[in-house]
TIDO-841129 format. One line per field, with one value per residue: residue number from 1; chain; x, y, z of N, C-alpha, C, O in turn. Coordinates in nm, 2 decimals. Example, Ala and Ser with C-alpha at 12.3 -4.5 7.8 and 13.67 -1.06 7.14 Angstrom:
BEGIN
k	(1:2)
c	(A:A)
nxx	(1.32:1.28)
nyy	(-0.57:-0.22)
nzz	(0.78:0.71)
caxx	(1.23:1.37)
cayy	(-0.45:-0.11)
cazz	(0.78:0.71)
cxx	(1.32:1.29)
cyy	(-0.33:0.00)
czz	(0.78:0.79)
oxx	(1.42:1.34)
oyy	(-0.33:0.11)
ozz	(0.85:0.80)
***
This chain:
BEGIN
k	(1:2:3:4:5:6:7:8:9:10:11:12:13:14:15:16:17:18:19:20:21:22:23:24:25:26:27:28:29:30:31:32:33:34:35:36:37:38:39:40:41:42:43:44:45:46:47:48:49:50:51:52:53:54:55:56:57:58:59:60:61:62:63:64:65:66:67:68:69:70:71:72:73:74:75:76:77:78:79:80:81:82:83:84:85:86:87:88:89:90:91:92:93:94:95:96:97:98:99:100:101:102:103:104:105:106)
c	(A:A:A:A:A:A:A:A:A:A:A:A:A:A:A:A:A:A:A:A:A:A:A:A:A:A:A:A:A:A:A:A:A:A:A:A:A:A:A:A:A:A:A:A:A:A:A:A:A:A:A:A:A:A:A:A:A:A:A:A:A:A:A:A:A:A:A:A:A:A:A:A:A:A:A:A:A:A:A:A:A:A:A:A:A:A:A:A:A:A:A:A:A:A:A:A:A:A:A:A:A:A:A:A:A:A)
nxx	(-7.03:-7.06:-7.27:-7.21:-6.98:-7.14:-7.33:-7.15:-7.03:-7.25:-7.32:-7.08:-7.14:-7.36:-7.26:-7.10:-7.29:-7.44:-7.19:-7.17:-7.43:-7.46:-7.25:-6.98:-6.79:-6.53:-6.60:-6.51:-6.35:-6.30:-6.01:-5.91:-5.96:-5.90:-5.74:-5.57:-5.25:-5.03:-4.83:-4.95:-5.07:-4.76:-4.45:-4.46:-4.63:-4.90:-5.16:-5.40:-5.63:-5.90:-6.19:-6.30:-6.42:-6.42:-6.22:-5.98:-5.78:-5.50:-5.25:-4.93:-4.59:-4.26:-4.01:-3.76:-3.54:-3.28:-2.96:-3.01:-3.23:-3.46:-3.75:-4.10:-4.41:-4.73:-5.09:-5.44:-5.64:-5.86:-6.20:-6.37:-6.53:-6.86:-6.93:-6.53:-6.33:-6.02:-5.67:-5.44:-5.12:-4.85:-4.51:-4.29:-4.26:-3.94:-3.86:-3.66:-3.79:-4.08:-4.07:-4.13:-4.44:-4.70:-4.95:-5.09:-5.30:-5.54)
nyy	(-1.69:-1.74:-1.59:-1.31:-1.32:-1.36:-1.20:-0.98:-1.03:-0.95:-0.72:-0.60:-0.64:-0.54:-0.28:-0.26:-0.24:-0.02:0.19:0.11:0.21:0.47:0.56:0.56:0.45:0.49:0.62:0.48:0.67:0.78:0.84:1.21:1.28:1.34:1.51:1.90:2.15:2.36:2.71:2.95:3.24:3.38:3.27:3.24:3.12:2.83:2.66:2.40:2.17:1.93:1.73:1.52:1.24:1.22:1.27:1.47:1.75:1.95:2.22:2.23:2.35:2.42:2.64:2.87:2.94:3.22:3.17:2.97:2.70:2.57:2.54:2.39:2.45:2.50:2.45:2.51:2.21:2.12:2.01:1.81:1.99:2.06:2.38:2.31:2.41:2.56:2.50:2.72:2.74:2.94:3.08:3.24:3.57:3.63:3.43:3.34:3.25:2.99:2.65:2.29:2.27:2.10:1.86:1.76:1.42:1.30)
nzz	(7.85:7.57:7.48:7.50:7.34:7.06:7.05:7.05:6.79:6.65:6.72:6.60:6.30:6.28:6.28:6.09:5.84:5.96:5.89:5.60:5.46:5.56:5.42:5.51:5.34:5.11:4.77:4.46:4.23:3.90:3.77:3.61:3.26:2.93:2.93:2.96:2.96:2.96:2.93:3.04:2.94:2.99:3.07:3.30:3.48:3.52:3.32:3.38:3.30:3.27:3.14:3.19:3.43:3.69:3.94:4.06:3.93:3.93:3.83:3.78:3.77:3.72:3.83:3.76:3.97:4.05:4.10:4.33:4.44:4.18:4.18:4.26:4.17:4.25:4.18:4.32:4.39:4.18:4.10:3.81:3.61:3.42:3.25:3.14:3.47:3.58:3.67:3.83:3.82:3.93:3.95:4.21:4.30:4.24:4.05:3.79:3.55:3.43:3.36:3.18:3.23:3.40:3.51:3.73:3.88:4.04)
caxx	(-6.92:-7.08:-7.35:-7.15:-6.93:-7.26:-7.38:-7.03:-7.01:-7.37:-7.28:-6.98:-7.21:-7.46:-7.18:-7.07:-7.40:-7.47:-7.10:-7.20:-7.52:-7.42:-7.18:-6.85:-6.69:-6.48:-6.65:-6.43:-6.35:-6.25:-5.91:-5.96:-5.90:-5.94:-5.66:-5.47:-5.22:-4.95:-4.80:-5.09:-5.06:-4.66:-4.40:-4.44:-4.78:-4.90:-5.31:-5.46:-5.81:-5.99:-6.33:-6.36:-6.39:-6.47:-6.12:-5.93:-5.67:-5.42:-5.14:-4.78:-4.54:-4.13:-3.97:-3.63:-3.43:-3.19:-2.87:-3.14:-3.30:-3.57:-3.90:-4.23:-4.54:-4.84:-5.23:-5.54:-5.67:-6.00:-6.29:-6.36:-6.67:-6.86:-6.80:-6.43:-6.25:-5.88:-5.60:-5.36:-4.97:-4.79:-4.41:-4.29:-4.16:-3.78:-3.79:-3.67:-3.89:-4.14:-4.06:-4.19:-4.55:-4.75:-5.05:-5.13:-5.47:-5.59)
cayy	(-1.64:-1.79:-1.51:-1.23:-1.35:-1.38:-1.02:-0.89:-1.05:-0.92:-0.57:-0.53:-0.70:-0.39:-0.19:-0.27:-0.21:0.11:0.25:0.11:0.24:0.61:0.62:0.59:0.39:0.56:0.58:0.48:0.79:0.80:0.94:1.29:1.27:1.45:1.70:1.96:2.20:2.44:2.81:3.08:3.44:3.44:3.16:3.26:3.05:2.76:2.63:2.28:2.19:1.81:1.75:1.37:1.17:1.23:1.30:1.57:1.76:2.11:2.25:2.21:2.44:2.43:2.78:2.92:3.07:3.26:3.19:2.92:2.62:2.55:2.53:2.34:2.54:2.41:2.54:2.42:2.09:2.13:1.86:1.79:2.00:2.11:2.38:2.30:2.44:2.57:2.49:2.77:2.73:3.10:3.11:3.32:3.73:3.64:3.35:3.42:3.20:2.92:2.55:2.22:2.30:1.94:1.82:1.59:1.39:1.22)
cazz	(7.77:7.45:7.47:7.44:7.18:6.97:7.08:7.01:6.63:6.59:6.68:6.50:6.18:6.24:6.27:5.91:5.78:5.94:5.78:5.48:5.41:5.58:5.32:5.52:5.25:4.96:4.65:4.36:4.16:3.80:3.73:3.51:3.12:2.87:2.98:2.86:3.02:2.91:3.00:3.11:2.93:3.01:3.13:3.47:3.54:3.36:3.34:3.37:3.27:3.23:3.07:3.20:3.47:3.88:4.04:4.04:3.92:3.94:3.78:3.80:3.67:3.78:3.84:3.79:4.08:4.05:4.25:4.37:4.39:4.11:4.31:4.21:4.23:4.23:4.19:4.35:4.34:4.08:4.09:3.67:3.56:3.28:3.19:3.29:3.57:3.53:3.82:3.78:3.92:3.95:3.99:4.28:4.18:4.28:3.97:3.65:3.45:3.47:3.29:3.22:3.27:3.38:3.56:3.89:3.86:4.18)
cxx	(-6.96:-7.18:-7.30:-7.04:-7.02:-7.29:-7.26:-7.03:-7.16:-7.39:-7.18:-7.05:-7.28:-7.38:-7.17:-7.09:-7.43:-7.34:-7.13:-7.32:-7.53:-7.34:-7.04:-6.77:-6.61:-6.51:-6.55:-6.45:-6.27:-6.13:-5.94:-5.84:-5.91:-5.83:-5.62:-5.42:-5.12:-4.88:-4.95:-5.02:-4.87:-4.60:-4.39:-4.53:-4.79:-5.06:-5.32:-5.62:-5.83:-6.13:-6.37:-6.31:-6.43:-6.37:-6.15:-5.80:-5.55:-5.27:-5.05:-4.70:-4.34:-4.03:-3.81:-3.53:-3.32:-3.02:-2.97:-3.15:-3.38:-3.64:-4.00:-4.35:-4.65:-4.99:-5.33:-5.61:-5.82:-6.05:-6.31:-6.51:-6.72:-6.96:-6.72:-6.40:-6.13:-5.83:-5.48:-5.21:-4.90:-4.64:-4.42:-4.22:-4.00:-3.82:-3.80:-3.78:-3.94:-4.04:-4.12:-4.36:-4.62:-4.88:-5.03:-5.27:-5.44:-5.72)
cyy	(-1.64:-1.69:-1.39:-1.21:-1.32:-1.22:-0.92:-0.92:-0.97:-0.74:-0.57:-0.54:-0.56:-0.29:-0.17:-0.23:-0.11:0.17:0.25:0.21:0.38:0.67:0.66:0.52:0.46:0.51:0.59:0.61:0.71:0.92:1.05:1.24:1.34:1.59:1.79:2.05:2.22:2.58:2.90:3.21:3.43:3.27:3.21:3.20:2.95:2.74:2.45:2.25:2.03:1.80:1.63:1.30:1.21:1.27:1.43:1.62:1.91:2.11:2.26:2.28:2.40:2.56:2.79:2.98:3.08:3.23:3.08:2.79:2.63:2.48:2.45:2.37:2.46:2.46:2.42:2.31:2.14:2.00:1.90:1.83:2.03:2.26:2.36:2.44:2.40:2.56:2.57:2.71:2.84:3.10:3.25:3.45:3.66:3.50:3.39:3.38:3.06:2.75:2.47:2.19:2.15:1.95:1.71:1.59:1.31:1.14)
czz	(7.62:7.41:7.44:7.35:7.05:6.96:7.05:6.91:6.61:6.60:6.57:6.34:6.14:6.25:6.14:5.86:5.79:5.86:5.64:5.43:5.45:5.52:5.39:5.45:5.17:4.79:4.53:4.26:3.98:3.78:3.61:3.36:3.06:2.90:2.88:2.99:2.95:2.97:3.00:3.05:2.90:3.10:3.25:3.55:3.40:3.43:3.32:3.38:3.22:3.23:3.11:3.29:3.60:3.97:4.04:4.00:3.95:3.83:3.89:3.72:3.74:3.72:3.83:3.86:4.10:4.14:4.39:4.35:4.35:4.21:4.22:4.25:4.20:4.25:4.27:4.31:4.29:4.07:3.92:3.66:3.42:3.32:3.29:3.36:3.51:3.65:3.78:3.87:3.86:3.99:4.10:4.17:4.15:4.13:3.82:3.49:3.49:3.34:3.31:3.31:3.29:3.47:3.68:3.87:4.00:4.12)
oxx	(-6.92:-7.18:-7.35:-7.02:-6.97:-7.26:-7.28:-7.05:-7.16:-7.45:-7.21:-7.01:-7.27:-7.43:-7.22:-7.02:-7.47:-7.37:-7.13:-7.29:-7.61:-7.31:-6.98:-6.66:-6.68:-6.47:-6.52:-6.57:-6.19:-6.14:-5.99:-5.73:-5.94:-5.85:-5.63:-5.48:-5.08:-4.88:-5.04:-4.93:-4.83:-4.67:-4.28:-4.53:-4.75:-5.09:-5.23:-5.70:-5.77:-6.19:-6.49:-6.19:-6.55:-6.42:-6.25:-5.70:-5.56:-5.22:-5.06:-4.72:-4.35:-3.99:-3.74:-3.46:-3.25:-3.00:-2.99:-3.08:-3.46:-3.61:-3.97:-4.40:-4.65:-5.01:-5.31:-5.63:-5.88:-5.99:-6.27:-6.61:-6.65:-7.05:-6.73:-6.44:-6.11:-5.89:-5.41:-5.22:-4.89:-4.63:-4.50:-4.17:-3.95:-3.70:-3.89:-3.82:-3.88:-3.96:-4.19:-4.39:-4.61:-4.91:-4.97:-5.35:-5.33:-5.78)
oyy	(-1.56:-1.69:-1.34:-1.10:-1.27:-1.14:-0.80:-0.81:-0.91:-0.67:-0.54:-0.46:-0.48:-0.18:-0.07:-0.15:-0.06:0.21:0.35:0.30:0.44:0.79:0.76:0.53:0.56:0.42:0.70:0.64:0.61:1.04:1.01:1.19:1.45:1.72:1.78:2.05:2.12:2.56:2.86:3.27:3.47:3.19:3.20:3.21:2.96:2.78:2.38:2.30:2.00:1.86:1.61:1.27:1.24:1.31:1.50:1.55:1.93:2.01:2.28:2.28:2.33:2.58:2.71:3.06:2.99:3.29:3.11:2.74:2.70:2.40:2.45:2.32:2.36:2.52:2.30:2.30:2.22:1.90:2.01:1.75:2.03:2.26:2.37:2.55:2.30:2.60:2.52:2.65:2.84:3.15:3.33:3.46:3.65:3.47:3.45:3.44:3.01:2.78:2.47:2.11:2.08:2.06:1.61:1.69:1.27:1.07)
ozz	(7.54:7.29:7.33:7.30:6.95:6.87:7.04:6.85:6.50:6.52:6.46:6.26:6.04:6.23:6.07:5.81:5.69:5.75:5.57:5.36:5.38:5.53:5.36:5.50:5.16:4.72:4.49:4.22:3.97:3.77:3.50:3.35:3.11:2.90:2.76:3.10:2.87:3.09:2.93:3.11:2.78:3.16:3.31:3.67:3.28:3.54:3.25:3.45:3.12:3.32:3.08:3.28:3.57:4.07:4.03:4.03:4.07:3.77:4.01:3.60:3.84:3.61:3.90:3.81:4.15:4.24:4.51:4.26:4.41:4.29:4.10:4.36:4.13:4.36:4.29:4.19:4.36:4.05:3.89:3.67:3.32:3.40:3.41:3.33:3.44:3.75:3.69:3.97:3.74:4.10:4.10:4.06:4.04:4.13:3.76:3.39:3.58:3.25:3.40:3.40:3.19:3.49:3.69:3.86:4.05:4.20)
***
């Protein structure tokens, strides 16, 4: 019994080690900085853009609907390059205007 105890801690050990060193860990990212973000062209879209750091981020915009609930749109998540990358967010047709234009960093 005492033998496979041993041989079971000694796998799971090389287990560890191969994860580790195959890179199944999560490598600490840097939250983006450096932002900015505002309306796009027309309040109906807004832009978001970061110059620093390893995450990621997108725009955020919140829409007006008519006879409606206000909706929260949201653009693609963007990794932080140089040059930057912009994460657009687009209100749907049916809303009458965009508001509150913001940012999500990851």
């Amino acid at each position: 019994m005492k033998i496979r105890s041993s041989r079971l801690a000694s796998l799971l050990v090389a287990g560890a080690a191969a994860s580790a060193v195959l890179g199944f860990s999560n490598p600490a990212q840097a939250v983006p900085s450096s932002c900015s973000f505002d309306f796009h062209n027309t309040n109906m879209s807004s832009y978001a853009t970061c110059s620093v750091g390893t995450g990621q981020f997108r725009a955020v915009l919140t829409c007006d609907i008519p006879w409606g609930f206000d909706k929260v749109v949201r653009g693609r998540w963007m990794n932080v390059t140089v040059p930057p990358s912009f994460s657009f967010a687009t209100c749907p047709p049916e809303a009458r205007k965009g508001y509150s234009p913001n940012i999500e960093r990851q």
